[in-house]
N, C-alpha and C positions, 0 to 999 in steps of 0.2 A: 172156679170155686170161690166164693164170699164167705170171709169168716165173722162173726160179729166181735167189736169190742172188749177181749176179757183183760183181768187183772195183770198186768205187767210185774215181772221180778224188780227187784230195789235195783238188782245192776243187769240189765239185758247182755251188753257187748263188753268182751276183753280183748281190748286190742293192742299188740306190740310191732315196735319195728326197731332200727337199730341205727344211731349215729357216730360220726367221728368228728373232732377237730376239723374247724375250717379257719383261713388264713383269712380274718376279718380287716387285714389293710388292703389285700388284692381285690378288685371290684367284681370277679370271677367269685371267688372267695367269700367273699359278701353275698352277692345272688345266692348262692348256695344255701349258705346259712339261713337266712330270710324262709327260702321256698322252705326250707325242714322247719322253722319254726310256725311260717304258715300253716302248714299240715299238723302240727300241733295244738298251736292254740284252737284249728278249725275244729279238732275233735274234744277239745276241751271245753270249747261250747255248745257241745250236745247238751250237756247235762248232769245229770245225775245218775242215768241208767248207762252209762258206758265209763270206760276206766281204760288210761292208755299207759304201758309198760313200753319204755327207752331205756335199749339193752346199749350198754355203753362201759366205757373205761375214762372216758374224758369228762373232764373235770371243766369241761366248756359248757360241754353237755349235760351236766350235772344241776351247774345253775339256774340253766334254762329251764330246765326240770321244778326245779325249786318256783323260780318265776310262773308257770303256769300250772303249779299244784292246786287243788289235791288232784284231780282228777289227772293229770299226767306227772307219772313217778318212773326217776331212773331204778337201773338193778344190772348188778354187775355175774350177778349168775348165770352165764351162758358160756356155751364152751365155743372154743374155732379150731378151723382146720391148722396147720403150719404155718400156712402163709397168715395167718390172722382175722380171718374171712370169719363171720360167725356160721353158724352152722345154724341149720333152720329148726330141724327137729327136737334140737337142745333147748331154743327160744320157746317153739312149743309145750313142750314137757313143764319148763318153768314156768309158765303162765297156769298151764292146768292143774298143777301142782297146787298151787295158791288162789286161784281166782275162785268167786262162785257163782260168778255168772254161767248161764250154760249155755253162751255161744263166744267163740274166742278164736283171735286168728292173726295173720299179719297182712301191713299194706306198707309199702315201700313208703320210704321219708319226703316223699313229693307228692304223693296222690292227697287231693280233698276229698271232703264228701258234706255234704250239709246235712238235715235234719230226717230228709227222707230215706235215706241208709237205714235209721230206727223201726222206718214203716215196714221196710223190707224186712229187714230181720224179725219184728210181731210176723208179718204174712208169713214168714215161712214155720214161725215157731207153732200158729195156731195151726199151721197146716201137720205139725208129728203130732200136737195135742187131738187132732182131729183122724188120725190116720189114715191123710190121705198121702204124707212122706211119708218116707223113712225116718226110725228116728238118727239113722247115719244119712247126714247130710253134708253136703259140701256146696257155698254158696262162694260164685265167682260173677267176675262180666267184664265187659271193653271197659276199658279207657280213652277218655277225650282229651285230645294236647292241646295244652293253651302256652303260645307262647310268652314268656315272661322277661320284663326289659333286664338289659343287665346291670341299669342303674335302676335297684333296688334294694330300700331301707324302708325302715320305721315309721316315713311320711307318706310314703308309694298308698296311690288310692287302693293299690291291688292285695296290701297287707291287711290281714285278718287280725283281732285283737278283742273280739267278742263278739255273742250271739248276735250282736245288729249288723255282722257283718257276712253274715253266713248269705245272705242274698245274691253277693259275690259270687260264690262258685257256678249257680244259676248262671249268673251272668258272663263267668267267663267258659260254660261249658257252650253257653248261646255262641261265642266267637270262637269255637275251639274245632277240633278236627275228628270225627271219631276214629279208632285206631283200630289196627287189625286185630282178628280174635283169636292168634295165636300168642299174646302179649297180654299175661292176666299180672297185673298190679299189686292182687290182692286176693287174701282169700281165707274165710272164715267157716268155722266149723262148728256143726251143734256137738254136744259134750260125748267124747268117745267112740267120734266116726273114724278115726285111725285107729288102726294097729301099728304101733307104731313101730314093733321089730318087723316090719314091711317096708320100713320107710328109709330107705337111705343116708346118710348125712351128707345132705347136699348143703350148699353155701348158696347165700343170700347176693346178688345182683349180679349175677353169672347166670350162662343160658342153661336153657333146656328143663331145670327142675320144675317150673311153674306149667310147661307142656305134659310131665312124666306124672304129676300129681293130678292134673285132673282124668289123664288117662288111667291110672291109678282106681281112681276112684269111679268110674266107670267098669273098670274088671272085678273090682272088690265090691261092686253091688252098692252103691251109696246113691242117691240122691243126689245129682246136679243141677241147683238151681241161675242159671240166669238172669241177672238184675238188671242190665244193661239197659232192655227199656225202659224202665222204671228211675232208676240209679245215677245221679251224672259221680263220675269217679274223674276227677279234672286229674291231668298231668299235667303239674309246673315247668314247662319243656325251657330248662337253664342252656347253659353254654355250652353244656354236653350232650344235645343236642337227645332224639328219641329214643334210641338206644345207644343208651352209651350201659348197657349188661355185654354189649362187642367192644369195648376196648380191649386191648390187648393187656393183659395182666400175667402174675407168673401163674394162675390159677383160672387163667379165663374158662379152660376147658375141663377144670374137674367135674361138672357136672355130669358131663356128658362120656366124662370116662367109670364115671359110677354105673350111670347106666350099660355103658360096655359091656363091664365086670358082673354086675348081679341082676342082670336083667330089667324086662317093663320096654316100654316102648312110647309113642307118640300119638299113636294110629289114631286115638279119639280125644286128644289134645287142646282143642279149640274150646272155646265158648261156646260154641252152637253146636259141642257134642253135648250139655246139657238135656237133660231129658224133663225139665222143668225151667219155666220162667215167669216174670210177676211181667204183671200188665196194669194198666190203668185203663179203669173202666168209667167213666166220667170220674168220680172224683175217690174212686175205691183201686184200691188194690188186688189183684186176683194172681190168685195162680195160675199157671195153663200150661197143661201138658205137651209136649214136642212129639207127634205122632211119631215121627223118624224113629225115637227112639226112647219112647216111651215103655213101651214092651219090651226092650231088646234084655233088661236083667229086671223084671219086677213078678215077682213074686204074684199070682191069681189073685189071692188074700188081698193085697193091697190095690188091686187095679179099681179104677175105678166103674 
């Protein structure tokens, strides 16, 4: 399906994720900080039609914030579990609460993305204005790891610091790895595709919730689109190596103990359980249906 060119919103995309203090004398410590601010500035050279929310309490992270305004603003409104962990569903409520964009979401403090992330989100927007989605959609995909030195600052060819350098992530999605499609990075949603007393309070870089959400939304009838061909979603793969959501922590496993307790499961978990995905078609973006499971919850009305 080809949509033609219509009128774009003043803000397309709301996007949140959430940091902490880093130990800026340790070189470990340093990398870290670098790769989140990478991922910052790179979305803050979108533009004008996206706006990025850093959910934080540090006063590190604060500055930084201020450094790469307007378009990325910290905000201390989010709740956490015990352990301190933020809670994902809280992050979302407060963004939708506020924003007026009508697509909003979160992507871990290391993922990029350049300019064609915006193309994706028009192709899916004209796809509900068109009614060929749902207007409950859920847009996910793989991530590509690039590994990144651990002597990294301010001078490194590999730091972002404005649109001239958004060609970067091209470039490092070209030398990067793509990663399995049970590991979604990120994930963004048109306005009021949760119910969100459905949604658990899971915590933010712990397993399993990023699996249970798009299975989720799969049973609740939404819309999964696919960007991964389209999309490079770069992973700044630090010291911590490609998952480090398995280190050991005192909360490594609440995620997974939520699902225990109140149900949901895995079973369509993946990326390629998506029943939509974009494609490039010489220099256009399409949508295209996932025969597998394209049918499997759609409504007569909306088939194509």
């Amino acid at each position: 399906t080809v949509f033609e060119p219509d009128t774009d919103p003043p803000l397309l995309l709301s996007a949140f994720t959430t940091l902490f203090d880093k130990d800026r004398s340790d070189p470990i410590g340093e990398q870290k900080y670098m790769i989140q601010r990478n991922t910052l500035a790179a979305f803050a050279a979108l533009g004008p039609q996206v706006e990025m929310t850093v959910f934080t309490t540090s006063e590190q992270v604060e500055r930084l914030c201020d450094e790469l305004g307007p378009v990325v603003t910290c905000s201390r409104d989010f709740k956490t579990n015990v352990h301190g962990t933020p809670l994902l569903k809280s992050m979302f409520l407060s963004v939708e609460r506020r924003t007026t964009a009508p697509f909003y979401g979160y992507l871990n403090a290391d993922i990029l993305f350049d300019g064609v992330l915006l193309t994706a989100i028009r192709t899916v927007q004209r796809g509900i204005k068109a009614k060929i989605l749902h207007s409950r959609v859920l847009i996910v995909g793989r991530r590509t790891n690039f590994d990144m030195p651990i002597k990294l600052d301010a001078d490194s060819p590999l730091v972002i610091k404005s649109k001239a350098d958004l060609p970067k992530v091209r470039a490092m999605a070209a030398r990067g790895r793509l990663f399995q499609t049970d590991a979604q990075d990120f994930f963004f949603i048109h306005r009021d595709s949760f119910h969100w007393s459905k949604i658990p309070d899971f915590v933010i870089g712990r397993l399993a919730y990023d699996n249970w959400l798009v299975d989720h939304a799969y049973h609740d009838d939404l819309d999964r689109v696919d960007i991964s061909r389209t999309v490079y979603a770069v992973h700044q793969t630090g010291a911590d190596g490609n998952k480090a959501g398995h280190k050991k922590r005192m909360d490594t496993d609440w995620n997974k103990h939520l699902v225990t307790k109140l149900g949901g499961g895995y079973d369509h978990g993946h990326t390629h359980h998506a029943n939509w995905e974009t494609r490039w078609h010489n220099s256009v973006m399409k949508l295209s249906p996932r025969p597998t499971w394209h049918s499997a919850n759609r409504p007569s009305s909306l088939k194509e």
